[in-house]
N, C-alpha and C positions, 0 to 999 in steps of 0.2 A: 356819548353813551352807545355802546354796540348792541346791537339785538342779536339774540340765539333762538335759534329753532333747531328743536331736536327734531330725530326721524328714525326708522328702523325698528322699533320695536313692534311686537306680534308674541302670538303665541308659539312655542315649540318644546318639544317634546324632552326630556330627559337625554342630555349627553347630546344634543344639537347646537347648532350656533346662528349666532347672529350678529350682525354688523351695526350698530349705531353712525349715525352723524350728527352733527351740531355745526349749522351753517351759522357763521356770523354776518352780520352786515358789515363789516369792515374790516381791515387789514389785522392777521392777527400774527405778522411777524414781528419777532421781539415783544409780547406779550410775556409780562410778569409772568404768569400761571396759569396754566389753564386744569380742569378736571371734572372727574366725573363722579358723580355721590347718587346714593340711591334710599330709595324710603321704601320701608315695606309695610301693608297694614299694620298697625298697632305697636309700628316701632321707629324709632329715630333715625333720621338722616344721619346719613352713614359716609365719608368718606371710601371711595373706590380704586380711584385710581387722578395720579397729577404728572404733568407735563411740565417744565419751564424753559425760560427763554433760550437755554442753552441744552434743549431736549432729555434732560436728565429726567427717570421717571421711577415713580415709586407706586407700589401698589400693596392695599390691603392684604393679611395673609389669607384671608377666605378666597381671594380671585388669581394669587401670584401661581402663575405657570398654565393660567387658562384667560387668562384676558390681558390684551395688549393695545395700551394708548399711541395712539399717532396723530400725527396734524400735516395737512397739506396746505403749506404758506399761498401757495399760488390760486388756492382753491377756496382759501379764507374757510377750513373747515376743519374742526377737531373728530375722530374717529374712536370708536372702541369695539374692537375684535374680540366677542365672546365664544369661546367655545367650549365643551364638554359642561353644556349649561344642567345646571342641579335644582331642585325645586326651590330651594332655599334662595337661588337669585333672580324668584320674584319678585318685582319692585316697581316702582316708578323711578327711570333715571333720571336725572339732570345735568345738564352741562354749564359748565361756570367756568368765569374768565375773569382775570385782574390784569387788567393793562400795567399798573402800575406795582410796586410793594404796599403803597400806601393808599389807593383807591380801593373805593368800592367794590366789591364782586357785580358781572352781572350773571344774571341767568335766563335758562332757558325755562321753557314751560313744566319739560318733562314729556317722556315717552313710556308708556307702557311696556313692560316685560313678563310675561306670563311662561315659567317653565312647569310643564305638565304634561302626563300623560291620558 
């Protein structure tokens, strides 16, 4: 079972960015899936953005052309590059990972993201 721990999140302003990470404790080369989903008060977890073993990546249309997934195998760490951040992508993120097609997800705790002026 791999552990995540998310990181990056903070406060920032309209049309600012920010960088996530999601450290795993273990190798996440050729990893079924990885991605990132976000909840915001009073609303449903939400699919963001996914990664797979063979780095094809698809992303929500609210975030496509301002947020981009990445992973660094050597680093055992999944990424998400926000930018031209909007009040709307306040949230708590989460990062999730399936080693397998048919395992379990795990996840991270989650990171805070506060866009505001």
């Amino acid at each position: 079972q791999v552990q995540l721990v998310e990181s990056g999140g903070g406060l920032v302003q309209p049309g600012g960015s920010l960088r996530l990470s999601c450290a795993a404790s273990g190798s996440i080369f050729n990893a079924y899936a990885m991605g990132w989903y976000r909840q915001a008060p009073g609303k449903q977890r939400e699919l963001v953005t996914t990664i797979d073993s063979r780095g094809s990546t698809d992303y929500a249309d609210s975030v496509k052309g301002r947020f981009t997934i990445s992973r660094d195998n050597k680093a055992n760490t999944l990424y998400l590059q926000m930018n031209s951040l909007k009040p709307e992508d306040t949230a708590v993120y989460y990062c999730s990972l399936k080693k397998w097609s048919w395992s379990p997800p795990s996840w991270g705790q989650g990171t805070q993201v506060t866009v505001s002026s």
